[in-house]
C-alpha positions as CSV (number, residue, x, y, z in Angstrom):
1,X,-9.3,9.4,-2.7
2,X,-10.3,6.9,-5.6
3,X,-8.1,5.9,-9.0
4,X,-10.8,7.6,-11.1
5,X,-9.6,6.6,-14.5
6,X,-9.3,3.0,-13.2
7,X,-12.9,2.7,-11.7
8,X,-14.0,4.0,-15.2
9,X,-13.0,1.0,-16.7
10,X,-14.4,-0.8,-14.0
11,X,-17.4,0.0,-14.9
12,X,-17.2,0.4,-18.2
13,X,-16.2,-3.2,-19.4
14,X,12.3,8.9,10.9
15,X,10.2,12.1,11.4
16,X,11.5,15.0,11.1
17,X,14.5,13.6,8.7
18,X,14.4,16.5,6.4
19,X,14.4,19.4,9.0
20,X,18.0,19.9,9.2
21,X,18.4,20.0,5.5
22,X,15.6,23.1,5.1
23,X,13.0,21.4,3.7
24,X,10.6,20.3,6.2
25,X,9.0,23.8,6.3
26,X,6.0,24.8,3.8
27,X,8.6,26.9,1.5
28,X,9.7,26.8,-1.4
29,X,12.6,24.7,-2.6
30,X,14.7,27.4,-4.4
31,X,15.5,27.1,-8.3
32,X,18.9,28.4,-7.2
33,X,20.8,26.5,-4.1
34,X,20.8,23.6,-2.1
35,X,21.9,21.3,-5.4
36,X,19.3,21.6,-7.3
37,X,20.0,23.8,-10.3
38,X,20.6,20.5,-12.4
39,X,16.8,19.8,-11.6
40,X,15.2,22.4,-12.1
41,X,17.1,23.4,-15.7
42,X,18.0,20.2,-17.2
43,X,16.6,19.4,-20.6
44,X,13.5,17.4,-22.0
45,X,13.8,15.1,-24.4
46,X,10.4,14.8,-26.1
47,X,9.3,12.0,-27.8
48,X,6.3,10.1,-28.7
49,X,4.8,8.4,-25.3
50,X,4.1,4.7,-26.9
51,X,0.6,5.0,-25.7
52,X,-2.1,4.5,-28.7
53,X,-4.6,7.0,-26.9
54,X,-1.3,9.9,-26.5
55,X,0.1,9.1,-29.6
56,X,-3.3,9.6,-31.6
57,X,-4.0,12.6,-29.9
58,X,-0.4,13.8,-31.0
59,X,0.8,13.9,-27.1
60,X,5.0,13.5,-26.8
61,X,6.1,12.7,-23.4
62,X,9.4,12.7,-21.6
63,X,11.1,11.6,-18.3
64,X,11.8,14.5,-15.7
65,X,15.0,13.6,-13.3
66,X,14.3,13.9,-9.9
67,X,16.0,13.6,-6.9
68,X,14.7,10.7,-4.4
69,X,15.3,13.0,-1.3
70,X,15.2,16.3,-1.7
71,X,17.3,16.7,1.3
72,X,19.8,15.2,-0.7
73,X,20.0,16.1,-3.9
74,X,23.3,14.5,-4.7
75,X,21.6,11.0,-4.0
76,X,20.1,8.7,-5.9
77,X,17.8,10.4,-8.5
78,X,14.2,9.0,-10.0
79,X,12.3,9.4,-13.2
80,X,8.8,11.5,-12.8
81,X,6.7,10.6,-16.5
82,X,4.7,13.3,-18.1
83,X,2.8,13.8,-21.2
84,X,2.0,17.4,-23.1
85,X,-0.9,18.5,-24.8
86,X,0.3,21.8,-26.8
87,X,-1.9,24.4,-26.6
88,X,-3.8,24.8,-29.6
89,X,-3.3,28.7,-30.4
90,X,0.7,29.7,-29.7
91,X,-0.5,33.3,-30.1
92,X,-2.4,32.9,-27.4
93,X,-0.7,30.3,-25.0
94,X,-1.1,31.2,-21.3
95,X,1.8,28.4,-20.2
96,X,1.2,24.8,-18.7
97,X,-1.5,23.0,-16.2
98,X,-0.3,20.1,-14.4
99,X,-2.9,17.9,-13.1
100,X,-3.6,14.6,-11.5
101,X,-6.2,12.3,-11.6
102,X,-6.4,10.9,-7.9
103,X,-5.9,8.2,-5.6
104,X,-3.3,8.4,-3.8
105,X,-1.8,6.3,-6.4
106,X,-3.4,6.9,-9.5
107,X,-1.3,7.1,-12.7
108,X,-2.3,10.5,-14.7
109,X,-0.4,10.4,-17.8
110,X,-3.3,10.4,-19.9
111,X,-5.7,11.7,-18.1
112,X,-5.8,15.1,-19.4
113,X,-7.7,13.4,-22.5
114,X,-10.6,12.9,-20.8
115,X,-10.5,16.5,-18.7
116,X,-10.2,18.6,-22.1
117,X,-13.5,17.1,-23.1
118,X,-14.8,19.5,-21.1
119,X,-12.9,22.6,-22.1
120,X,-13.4,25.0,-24.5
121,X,-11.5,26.5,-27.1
122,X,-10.5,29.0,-25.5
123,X,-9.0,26.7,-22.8
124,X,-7.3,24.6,-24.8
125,X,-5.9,27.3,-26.7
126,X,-4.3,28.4,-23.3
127,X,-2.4,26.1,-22.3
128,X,-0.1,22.9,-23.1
129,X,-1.8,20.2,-20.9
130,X,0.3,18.3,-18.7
131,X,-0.3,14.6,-17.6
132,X,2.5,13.1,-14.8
133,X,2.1,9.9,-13.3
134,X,3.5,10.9,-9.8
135,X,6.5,9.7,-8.3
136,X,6.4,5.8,-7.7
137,X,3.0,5.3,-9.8
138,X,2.9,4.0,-13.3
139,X,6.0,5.0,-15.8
140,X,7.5,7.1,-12.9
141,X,9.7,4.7,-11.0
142,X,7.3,2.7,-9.6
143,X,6.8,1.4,-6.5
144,X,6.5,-2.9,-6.4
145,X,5.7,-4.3,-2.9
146,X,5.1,-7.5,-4.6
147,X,1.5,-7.5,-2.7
148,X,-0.6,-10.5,-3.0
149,X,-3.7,-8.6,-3.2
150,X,-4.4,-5.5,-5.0
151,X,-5.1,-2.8,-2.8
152,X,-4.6,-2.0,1.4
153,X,-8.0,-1.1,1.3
154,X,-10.5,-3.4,2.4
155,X,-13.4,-4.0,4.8
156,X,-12.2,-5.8,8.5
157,X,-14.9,-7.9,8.2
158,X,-18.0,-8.7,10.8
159,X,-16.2,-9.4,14.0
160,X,-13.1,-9.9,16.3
161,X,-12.2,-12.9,14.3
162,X,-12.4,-11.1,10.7
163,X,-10.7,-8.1,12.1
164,X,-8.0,-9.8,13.4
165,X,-7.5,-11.6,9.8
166,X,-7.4,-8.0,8.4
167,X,-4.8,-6.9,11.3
168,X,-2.3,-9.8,10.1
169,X,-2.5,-9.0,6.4
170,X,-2.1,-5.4,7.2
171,X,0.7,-6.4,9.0
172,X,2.4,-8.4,6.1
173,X,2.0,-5.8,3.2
174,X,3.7,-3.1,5.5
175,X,6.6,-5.6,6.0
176,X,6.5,-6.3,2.6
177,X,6.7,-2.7,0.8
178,X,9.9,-2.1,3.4
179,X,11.3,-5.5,2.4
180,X,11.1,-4.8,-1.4
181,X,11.9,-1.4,-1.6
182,X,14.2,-0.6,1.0
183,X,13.6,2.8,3.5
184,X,13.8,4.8,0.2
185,X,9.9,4.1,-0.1
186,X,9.7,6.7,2.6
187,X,10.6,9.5,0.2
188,X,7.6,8.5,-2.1
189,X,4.9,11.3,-0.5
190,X,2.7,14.0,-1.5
191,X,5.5,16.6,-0.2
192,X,7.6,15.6,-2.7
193,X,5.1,14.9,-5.7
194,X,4.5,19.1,-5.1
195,X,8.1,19.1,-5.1
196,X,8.3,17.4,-8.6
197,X,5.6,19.3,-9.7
198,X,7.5,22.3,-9.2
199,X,10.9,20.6,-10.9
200,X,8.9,19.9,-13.6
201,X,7.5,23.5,-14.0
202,X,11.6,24.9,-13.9
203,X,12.3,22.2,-16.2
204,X,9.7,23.6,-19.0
205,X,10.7,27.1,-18.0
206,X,7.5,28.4,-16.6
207,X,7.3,31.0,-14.1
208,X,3.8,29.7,-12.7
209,X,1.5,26.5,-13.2
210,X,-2.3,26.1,-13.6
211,X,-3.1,22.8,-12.3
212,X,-6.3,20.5,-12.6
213,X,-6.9,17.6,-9.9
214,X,-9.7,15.1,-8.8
215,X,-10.3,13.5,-5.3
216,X,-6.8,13.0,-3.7
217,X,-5.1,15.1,-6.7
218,X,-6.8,18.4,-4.7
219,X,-4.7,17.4,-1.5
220,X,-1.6,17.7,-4.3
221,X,-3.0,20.6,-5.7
222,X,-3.2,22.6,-2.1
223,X,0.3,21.3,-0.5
224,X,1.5,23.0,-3.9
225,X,-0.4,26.0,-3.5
226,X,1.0,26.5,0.0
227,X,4.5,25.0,-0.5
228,X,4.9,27.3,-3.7
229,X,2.4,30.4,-3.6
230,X,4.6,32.5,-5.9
231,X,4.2,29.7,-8.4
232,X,0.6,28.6,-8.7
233,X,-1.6,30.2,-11.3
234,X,-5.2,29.4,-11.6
235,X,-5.8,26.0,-9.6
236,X,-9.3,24.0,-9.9
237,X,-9.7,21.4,-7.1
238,X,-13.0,19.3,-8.1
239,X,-14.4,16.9,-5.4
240,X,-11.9,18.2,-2.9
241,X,-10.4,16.6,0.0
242,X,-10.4,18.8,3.6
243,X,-6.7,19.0,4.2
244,X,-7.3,18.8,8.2
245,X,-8.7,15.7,8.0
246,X,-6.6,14.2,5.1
247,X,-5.2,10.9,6.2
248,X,-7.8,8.5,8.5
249,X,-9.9,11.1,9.1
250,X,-10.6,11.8,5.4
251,X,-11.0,7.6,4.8
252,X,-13.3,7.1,7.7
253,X,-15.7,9.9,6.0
254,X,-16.4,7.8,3.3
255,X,-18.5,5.6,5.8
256,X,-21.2,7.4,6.4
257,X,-20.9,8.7,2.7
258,X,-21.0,5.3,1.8
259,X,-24.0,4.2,3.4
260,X,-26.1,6.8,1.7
261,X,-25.0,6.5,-1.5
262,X,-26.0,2.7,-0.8
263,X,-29.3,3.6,0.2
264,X,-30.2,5.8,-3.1
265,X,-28.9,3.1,-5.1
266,X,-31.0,0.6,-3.2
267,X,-34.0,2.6,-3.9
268,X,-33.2,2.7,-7.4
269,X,-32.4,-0.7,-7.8
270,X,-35.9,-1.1,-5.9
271,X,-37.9,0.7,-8.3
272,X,-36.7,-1.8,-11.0
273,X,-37.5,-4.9,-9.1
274,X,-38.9,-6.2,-12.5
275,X,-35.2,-6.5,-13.7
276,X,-33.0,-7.0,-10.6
277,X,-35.5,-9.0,-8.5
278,X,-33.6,-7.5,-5.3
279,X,-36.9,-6.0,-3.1
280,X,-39.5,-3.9,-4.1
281,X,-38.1,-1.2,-1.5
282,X,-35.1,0.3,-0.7
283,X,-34.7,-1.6,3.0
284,X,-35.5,-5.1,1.0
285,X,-32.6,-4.4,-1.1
286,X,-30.0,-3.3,1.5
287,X,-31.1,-6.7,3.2
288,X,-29.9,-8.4,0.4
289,X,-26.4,-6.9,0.5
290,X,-26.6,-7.3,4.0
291,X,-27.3,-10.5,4.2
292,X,-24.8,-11.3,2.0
293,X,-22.2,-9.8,3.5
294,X,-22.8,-11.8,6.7
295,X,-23.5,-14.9,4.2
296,X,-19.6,-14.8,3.0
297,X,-18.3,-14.0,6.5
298,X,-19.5,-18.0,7.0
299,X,-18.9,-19.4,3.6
300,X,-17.1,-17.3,0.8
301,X,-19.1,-17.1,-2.3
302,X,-17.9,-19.1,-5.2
303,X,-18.2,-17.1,-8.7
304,X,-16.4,-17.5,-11.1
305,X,-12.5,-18.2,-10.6
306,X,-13.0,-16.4,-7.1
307,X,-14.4,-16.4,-3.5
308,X,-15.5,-13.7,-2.2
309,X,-15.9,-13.1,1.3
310,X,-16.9,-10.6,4.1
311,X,-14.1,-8.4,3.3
312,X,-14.6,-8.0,-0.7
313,X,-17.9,-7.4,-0.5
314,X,-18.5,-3.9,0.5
315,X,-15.1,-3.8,-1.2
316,X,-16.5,-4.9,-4.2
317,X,-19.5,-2.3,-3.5
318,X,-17.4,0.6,-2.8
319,X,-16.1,0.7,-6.3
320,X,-19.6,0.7,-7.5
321,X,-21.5,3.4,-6.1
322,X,-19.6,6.6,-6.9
323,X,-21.8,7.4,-10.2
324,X,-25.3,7.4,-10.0
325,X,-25.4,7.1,-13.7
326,X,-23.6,3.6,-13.0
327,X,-26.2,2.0,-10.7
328,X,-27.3,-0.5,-13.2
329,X,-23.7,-2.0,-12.5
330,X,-23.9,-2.3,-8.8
331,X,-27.7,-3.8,-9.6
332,X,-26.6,-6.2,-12.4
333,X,-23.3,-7.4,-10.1
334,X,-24.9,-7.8,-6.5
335,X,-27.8,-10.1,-8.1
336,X,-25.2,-12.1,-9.4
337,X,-23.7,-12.8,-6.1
338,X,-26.6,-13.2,-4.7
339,X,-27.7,-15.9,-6.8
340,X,-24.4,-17.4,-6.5
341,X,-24.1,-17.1,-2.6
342,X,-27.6,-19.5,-3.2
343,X,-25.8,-21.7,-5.9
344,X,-27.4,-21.1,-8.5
345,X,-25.0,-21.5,-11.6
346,X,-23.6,-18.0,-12.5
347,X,-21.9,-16.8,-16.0
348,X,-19.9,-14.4,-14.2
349,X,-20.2,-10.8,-15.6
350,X,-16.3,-9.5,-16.8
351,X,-16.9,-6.5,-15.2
352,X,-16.8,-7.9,-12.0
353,X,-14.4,-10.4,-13.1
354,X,-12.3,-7.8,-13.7
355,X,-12.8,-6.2,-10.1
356,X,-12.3,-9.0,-8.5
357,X,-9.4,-10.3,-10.4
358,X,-7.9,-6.4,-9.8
359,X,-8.6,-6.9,-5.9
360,X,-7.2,-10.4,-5.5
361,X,-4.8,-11.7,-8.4
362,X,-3.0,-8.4,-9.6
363,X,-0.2,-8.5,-11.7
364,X,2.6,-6.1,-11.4
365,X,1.1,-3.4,-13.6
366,X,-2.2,-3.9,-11.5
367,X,-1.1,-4.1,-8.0
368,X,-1.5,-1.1,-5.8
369,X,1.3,-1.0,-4.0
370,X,2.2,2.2,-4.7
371,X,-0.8,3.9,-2.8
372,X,1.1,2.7,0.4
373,X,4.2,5.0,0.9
374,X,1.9,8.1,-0.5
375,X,-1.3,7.9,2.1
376,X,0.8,6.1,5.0
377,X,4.2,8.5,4.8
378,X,2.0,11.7,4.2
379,X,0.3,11.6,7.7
380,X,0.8,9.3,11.2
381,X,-1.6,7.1,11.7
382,X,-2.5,5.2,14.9
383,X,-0.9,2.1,15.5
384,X,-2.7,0.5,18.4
385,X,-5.0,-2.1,16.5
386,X,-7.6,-1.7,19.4
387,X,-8.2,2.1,17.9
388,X,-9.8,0.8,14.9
389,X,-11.9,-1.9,16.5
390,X,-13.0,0.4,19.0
391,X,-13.9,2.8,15.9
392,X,-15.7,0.3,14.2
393,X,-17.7,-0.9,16.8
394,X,-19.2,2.4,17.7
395,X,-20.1,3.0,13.8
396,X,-21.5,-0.6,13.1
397,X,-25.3,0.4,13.7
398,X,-24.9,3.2,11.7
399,X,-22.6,1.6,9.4
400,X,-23.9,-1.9,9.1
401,X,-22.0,-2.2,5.1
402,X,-19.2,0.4,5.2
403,X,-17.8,0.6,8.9
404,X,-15.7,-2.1,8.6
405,X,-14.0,-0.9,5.4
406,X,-14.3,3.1,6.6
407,X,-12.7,2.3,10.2
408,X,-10.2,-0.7,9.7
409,X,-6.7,-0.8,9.6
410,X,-4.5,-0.9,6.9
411,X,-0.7,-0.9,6.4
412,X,-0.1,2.7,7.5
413,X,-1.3,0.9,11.1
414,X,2.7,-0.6,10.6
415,X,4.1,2.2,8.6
416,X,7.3,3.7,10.1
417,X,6.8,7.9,11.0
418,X,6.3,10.3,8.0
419,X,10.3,12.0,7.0
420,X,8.7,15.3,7.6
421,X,5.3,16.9,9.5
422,X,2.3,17.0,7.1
423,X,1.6,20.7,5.2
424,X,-0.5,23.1,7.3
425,X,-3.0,24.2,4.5
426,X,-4.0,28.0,5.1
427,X,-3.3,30.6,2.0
428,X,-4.7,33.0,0.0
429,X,-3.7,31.5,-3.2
430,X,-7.1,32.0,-5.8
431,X,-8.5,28.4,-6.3
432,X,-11.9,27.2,-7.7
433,X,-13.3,23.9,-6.0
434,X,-15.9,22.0,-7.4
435,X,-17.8,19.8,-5.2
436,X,-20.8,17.4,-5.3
437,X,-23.3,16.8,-2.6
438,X,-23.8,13.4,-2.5
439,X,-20.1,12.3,-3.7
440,X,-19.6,9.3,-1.9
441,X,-15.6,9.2,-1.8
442,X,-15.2,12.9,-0.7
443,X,-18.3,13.9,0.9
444,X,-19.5,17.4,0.5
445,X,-17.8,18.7,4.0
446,X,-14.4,17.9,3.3
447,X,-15.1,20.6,0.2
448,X,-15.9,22.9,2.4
449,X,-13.2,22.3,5.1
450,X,-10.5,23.1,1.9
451,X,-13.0,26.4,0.9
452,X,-12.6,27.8,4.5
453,X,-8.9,26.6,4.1
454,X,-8.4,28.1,1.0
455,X,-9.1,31.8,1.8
456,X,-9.2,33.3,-1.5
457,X,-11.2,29.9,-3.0
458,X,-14.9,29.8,-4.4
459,X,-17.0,26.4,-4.3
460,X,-19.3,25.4,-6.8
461,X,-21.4,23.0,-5.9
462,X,-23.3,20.5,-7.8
463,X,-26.7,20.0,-5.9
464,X,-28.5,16.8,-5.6
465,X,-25.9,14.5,-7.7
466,X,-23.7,11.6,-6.4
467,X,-20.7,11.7,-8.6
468,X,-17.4,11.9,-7.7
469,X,-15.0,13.8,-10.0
470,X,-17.2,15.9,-12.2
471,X,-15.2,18.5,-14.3
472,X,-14.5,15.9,-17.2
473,X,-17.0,13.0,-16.4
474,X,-20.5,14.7,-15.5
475,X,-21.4,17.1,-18.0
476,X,-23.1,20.3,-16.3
477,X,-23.1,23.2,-18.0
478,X,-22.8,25.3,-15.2
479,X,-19.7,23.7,-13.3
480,X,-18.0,23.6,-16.8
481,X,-18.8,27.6,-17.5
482,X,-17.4,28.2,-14.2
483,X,-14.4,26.2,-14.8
484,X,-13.5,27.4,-18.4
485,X,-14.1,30.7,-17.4
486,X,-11.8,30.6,-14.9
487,X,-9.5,28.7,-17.3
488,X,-9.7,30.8,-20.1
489,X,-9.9,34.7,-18.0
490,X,-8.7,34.3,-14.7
491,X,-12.0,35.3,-13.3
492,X,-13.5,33.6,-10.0
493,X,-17.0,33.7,-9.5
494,X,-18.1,36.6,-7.7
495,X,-19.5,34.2,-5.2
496,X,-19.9,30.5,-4.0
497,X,-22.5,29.2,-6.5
498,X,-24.9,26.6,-6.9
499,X,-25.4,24.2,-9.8
């Protein structure tokens, strides 16, 4: 669950509604009733997407009519964006793979830029490459809840009084998203993203899809696989969320995730004490950011344009530690707030000028809003704020940085019910995961709860590396053989490997 392409740049610089209409079962929405034949056969009108890194890769893009409810196809209808790659060899074209990039909320409409890096020829030669910014995200009717801070997702803070701040702002963006958008915002979930998924294959008259997705994009990828069996090709879910848990459970995994990946950065950071000044071993460093963190719970740091407090911190962090490659970043930005927290004059570094600016000031293309109706209308979660405070308090040893932010509440503590009961993932549907050890936003269980779900799956496994996302961003030439083999000739591993 992480935007991956927007990390990169980060770094780099009523329940039940939709039972009586048919649809709240894992089935298939049929190509041929219940009003949807416009849907599913209208025609595309391709054009170039006005997006320099599309259009210089020769992409063309078009908008995909949707209906807002699928239970009531002669309602209001939305516009779902995609991009296409055409395969490079007609003579040998396969059909299409969809993909998404992550989140929930992520905008994917270029994203399958950066995954064909890491195909081969004979991939690529396969198939036409689909990008989709889902439903509410991006170009595809997107959701506004005119938030005053970027994201739901932040850390509750040190204590009953921080925790109750958290609570009240919770609170408010709920109220807001409902106030802006109206109870349609309930139809923006990952049931219906599979849905449009599946319009969008009629629409480009495929019998099947291949699909690609990162992080929360492999929750997409397996509601498809069981909503629509019959219609799933050769699916890759890399860094793989377990479906049982998706939801709080999946979010309060990062913690202890977290923490370790905190730990072997601090260890790293440590052996360049020369450069960072931070400790000489991995406890003096995670002192600091301790320390700091309680340090802003008593007086915000002034950097910059910004203050950052107890909540933003581990936020702050949190975006940081999901590449190992990266931990120069985490290094460069924590001894900037440390010397700031001491006020010493800091030059604020843009990349986390940038971060913060993205957490606290967004602007209407930067705002997160739209991660709201997709992770709080997929699955219930509990409303009694004295849940999460018991939660965090029985993880804070363990989680001194990360519990608050793993275990707090966020708006889906004030959502309204989910339209329809999550999907029961269990199929036999072939699937290739990919998964990392030490990923620090999908730990390495939640791979192999969707493995044991998936029955006819194989997991590769990338040993010993804290990455998240990895087909596409950490080259290994054995998770991309595996891959593009699977890609190119439909052949599985013969068994779960290790990389």
């Amino acid at each position: 669950m992480v935007r991956v392409r927007a990390l990169a740049a980060v770094v780099a610089t009523g329940a039940g509604l939709l039972a009586g209409a048919g649809f709240a079962t894992a089935g298939p929405v049929s190509e041929g009733g219940s009003g949807l034949d416009r849907y599913y056969h209208q025609r595309l009108d391709w054009k170039a997407c006005g997006v320099k890194n599309l259009d210089d890769a020769g992409a063309q893009c078009a908008d995909v009519t949707v209906p807002l409810d699928y239970s009531r196809p002669g309602g209001r209808t939305i516009k779902v964006a995609i991009s296409r790659l055409k395969a490079t060899d007609p003579g040998q074209r396969r059909g299409v793979m969809l993909s998404n990039p992550g989140g929930p909320g992520a905008a994917g409409l270029d994203m399958m830029l950066d995954v064909r890096t890491a195909m081969t020829p004979a991939v690529t030669a396969r198939y036409d490459l689909i990008g989709m910014d889902p439903r509410g995200i991006g170009r595809s009717t997107p959701v506004n809840c005119g938030w005053p801070v970027g994201t739901m997702f932040r850390s509750a803070g040190i204590d009953r009084t921080g925790f109750d701040r958290t609570l009240r702002l919770e609170e408010k963006l709920a109220g807001q998203c409902f106030a802006a958008e109206g109870p349609g915002v309930r139809q923006f979930t990952t049931r219906n993203t599979a849905r449009d998924m599946d319009v969008v294959r009629g629409a480009l008259g495929e019998p099947k899809v291949s699909y690609f997705g990162w992080s929360y994009g492999t929750y997409l990828g397996a509601v498809y696989t069981q909503m629509f069996p019959q219609r799933s090709d050769r699916i890759v879910l890399d860094s793989a969320i377990d479906p049982k848990h998706y939801g709080v459970g999946s979010f309060q995994a990062m913690g202890p995730a977290n923490e370790a990946g905190l730990d072997d950065w601090a260890a790293w950071t440590a052996a360049r004490d020369g450069e960072y000044h931070l400790g000489t071993t991995g406890a003096q460093v995670r002192a600091q950011v301790e320390n700091l963190i309680r340090g802003a719970a008593k007086s915000p740091i002034k950097i910059g344009t910004h203050q950052v407090d107890e909540h933003l911190v581990p936020t702050v962090l949190f975006n940081l530690l999901a590449d190992q490659r990266l931990n120069d970043v985490p290094a460069a930005l924590v001894r900037q707030l440390v010397d700031a927290a001491a006020g010493k004059p800091v030059q604020i570094d843009p990349r986390l000028d940038f971060l913060l600016t993205a957490l606290t000031k967004p602007t209407p293309e930067t705002q997160g809003s739209g991660e709201a109706p997709i992770a709080c209308g997929d699955v219930w979660s509990p409303h009694d704020p004295e849940y999460y405070w018991r939660t965090i308090e029985r993880n804070r040893a363990s989680q001194p940085v990360f519990g608050g932010f793993a275990n707090g509440p966020t708006a889906c503590a004030f959502w309204l019910p989910p339209v329809e009961p999550p999907t029961a993932v269990h199929n036999s549907v072939p699937t290739l995961i990919v998964q990392a050890t030490r990923d620090s936003r999908t730990p390495y269980a939640e791979g192999v709860g969707l493995h044991q779900a998936l029955t006819a799956s194989r997991m590769v496994t990338l040993q010993d590396v804290r990455v998240h996302a990895v087909f596409g961003h950490y080259p290994n030439a054995c998770v991309e053989k595996a891959v593009n083999t699977y890609f190119s000739d439909g052949v599985l591993p013969s068994a779960d490997t290790t990389c």
